[in-house]
C-alpha positions in Angstrom: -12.7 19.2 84.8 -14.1 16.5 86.5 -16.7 13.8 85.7 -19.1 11.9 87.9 -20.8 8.6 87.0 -23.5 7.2 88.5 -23.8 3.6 87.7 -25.0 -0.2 89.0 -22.0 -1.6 87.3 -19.0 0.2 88.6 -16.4 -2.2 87.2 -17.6 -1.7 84.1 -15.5 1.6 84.0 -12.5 -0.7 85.3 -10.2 0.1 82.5 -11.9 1.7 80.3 -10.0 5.5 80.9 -6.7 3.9 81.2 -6.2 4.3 77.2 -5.5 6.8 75.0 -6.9 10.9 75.7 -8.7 10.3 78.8 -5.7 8.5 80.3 -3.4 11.2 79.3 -6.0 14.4 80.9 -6.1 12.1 84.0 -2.2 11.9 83.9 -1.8 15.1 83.8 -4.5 16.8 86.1 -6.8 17.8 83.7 -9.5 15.2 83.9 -10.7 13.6 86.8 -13.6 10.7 87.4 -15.5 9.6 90.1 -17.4 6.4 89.6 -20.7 5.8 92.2 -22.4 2.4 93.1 -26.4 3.1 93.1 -25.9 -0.2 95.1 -24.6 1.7 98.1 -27.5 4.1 98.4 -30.0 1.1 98.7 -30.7 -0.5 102.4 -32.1 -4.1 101.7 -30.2 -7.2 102.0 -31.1 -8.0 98.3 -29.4 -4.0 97.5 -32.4 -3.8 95.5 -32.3 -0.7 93.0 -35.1 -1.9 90.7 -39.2 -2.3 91.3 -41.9 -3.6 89.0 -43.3 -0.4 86.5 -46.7 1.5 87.8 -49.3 0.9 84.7 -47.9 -2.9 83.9 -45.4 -3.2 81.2 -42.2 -5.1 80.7 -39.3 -4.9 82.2 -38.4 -3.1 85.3 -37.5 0.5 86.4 -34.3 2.0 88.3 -35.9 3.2 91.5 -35.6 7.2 92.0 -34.1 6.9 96.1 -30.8 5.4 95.6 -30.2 7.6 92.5 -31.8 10.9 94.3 -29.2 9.7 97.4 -25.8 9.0 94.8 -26.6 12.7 93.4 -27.2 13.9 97.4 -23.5 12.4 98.3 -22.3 14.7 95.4 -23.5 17.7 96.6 -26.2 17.8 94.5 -29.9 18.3 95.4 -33.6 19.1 93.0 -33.0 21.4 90.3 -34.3 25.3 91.2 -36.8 27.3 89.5 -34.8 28.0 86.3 -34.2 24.4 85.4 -30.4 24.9 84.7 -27.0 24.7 87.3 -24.1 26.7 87.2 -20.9 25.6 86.2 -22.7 21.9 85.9 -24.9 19.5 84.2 -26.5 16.4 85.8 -27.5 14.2 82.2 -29.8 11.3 82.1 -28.6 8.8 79.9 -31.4 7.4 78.0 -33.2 6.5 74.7 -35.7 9.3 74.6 -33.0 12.0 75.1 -32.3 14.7 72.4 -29.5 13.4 69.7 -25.3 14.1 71.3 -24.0 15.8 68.6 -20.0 17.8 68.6 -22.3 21.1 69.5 -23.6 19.5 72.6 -19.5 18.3 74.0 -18.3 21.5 73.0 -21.1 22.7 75.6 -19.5 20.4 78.2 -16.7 21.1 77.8 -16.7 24.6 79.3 -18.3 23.1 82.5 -16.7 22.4 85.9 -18.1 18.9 86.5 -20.6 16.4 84.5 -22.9 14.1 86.2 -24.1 11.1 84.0 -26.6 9.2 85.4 -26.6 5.4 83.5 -30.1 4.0 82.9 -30.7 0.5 83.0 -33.6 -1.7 82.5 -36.8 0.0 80.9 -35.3 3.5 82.5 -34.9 5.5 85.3 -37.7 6.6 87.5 -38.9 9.8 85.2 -39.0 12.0 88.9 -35.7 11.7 88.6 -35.1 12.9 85.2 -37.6 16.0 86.4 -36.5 17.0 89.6 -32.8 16.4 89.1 -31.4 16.7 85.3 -31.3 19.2 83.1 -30.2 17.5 80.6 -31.1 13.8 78.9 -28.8 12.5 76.1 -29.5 10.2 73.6 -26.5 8.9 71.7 -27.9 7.6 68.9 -31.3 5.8 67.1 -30.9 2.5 68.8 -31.4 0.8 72.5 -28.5 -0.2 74.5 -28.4 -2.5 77.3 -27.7 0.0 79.7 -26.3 3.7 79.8 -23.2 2.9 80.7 -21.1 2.7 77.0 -23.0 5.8 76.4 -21.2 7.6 79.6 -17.9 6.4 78.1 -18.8 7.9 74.5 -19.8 11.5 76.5 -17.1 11.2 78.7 -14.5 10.8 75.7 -15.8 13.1 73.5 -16.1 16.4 76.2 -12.7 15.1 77.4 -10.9 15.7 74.2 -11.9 18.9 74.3 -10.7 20.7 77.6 -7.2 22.6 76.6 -4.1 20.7 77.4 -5.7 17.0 77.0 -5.1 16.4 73.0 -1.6 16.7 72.0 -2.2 19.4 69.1 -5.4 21.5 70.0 -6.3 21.8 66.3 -7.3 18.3 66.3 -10.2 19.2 67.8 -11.1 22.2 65.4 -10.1 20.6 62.1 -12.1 17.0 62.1 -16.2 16.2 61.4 -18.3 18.1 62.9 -15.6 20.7 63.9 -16.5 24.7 64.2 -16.4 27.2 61.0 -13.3 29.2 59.5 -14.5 32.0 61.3 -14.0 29.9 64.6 -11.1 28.9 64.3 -8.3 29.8 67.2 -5.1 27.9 66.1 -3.7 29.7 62.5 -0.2 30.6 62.7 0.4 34.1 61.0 2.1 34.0 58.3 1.4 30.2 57.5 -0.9 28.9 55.0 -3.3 26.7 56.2 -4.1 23.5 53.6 -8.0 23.0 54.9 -11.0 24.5 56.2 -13.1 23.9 59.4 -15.3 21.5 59.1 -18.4 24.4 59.4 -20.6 21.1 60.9 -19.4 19.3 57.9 -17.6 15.3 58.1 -14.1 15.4 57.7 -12.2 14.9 54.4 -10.2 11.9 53.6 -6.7 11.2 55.1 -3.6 9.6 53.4 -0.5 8.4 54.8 2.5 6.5 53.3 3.0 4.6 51.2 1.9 6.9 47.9 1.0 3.9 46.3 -0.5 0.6 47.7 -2.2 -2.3 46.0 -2.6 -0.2 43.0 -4.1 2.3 44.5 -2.0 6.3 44.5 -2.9 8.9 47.0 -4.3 12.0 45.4 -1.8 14.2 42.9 -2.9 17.1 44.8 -1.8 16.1 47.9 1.7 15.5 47.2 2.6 18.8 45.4 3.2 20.7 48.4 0.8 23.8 47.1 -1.7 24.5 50.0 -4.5 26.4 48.0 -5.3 23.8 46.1 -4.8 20.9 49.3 -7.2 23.4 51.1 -9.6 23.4 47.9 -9.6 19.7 47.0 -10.0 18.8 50.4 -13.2 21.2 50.8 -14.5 19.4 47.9 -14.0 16.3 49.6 -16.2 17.1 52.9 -18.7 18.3 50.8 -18.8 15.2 49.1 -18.5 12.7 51.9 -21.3 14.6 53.6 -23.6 14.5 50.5 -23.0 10.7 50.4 -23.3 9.9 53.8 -24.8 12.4 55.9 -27.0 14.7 53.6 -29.2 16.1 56.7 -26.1 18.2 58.1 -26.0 20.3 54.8 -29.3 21.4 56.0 -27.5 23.5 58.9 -24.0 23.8 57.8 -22.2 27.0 57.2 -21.6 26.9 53.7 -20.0 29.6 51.4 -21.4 30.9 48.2 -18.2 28.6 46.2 -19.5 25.5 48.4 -23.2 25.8 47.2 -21.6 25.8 43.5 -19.9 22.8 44.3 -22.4 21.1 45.6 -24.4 21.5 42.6 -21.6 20.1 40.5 -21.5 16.9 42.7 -25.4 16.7 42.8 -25.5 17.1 39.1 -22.8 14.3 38.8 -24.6 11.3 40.8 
């Protein structure tokens, strides 16, 4: 799979893939990034990229030619009739984009190549974002500085997900936001499996050794080896971590029959 970033600040990504999951998918073939300069595609001695907003305003705007010329060097021209490519996505990194969520990576992730255009300033030109995207990402209720962290949290998240790039593929099924029971591809007949998917759900808590630190004893349950009641307790848990801290994704969740009467219990408790 291979990603393609569009950027003023190309030495911001200096590094930044040379760590962890990324750095293993580029080791091993699975992953590769490009990284453009918009500064190249501009043709005054100042490689101006930025002009004064039409309508007055703050701030200044990312002009649409050196953008509209990075995406042309990539083989990629206006979006057609049907307003979608094949194989690819060209995203707009910006504010005003609709939420990243797991759903939207897991989407990616079965793609050839995504383009990320970073935003800087007030924005990008909006003909860009019309004529050229066909999707723009927001990832998350607040302003950043520019789009490029938000490249590197796409970028991570899809890249995690392509086959061969995590160590143990049922990381990716068995964490927050992870798919359903019904979903999930990694079971090993025969073996008893001590949790659920997540079903859009966050994740349960985790416990390592020590079983006992500062006073403080990892769950009974987890220790007596019987996966039933692992699987159980640690269904309870994502229910209630997701009640306390993320109530809006029970809204859409898949949720059985035994986890609406468990969620009753908790609600009843607070």
């Amino acid at each position: 799979m291979r990603f393609e970033i569009l950027t003023i600040f190309p030495e911001f990504f200096r590094g930044i893939f040379e760590y962890g999951v990324v750095s293993r998918g580029l080791k091993a073939g699975l992953l590769q990034i490009g990284v453009s300069d918009l500064r190249d595609y501009t043709y005054d001695r100042h490689r101006t990229v930025d002009d004064r907003p039409f309508g007055g305003g703050e701030g200044m705007v990312l002009k649409p030619q050196p953008v509209a010329e990075g995406l042309a060097a990539l083989s990629i021209g206006p979006l057609g009739a049907e307003g979608s490519r094949n194989g690819e996505s060209v995203i707009l990194l910006s504010a005003q984009g609709r939420p990243y969520t797991q759903a939207v990576a897991r989407e990616l992730a079965g793609l050839e190549r995504v383009v990320l255009i970073c935003g800087r300033y007030e924005g990008v030109d909006e003909r860009i974002n019309a004529m050229y995207c066909d999707r723009e990402i927001s990832i998350g209720d607040y302003v950043l500085s520019g789009g490029e962290l938000a490249a590197a949290v796409v970028l991570d998240a899809v890249a995690r997900l392509v086959p061969g790039v995590l160590g143990n593929q049922a990381s990716s099924e068995f964490e927050s936001f992870g798919v359903g029971d019904a979903a999930i591809e990694t079971d090993v007949e025969g073996v008893p499996r001590s949790q659920h998917g997540a079903g859009g759900l966050l994740d349960y808590p985790h416990y390592t050794r020590p079983a006992e630190w500062q006073g403080m004893a990892v769950p009974e349950v987890l220790l007596g080896g019987d996966h039933a009641a692992v699987r159980k307790w640690r269904r309870e848990q994502q229910l209630r971590k997701t009640l306390k801290n993320r109530p809006d994704l029970l809204e859409r969740a898949t949720l059985s029959d035994e986890d609406q009467r468990v969620l009753a219990r908790l609600r009843t408790a607070v």
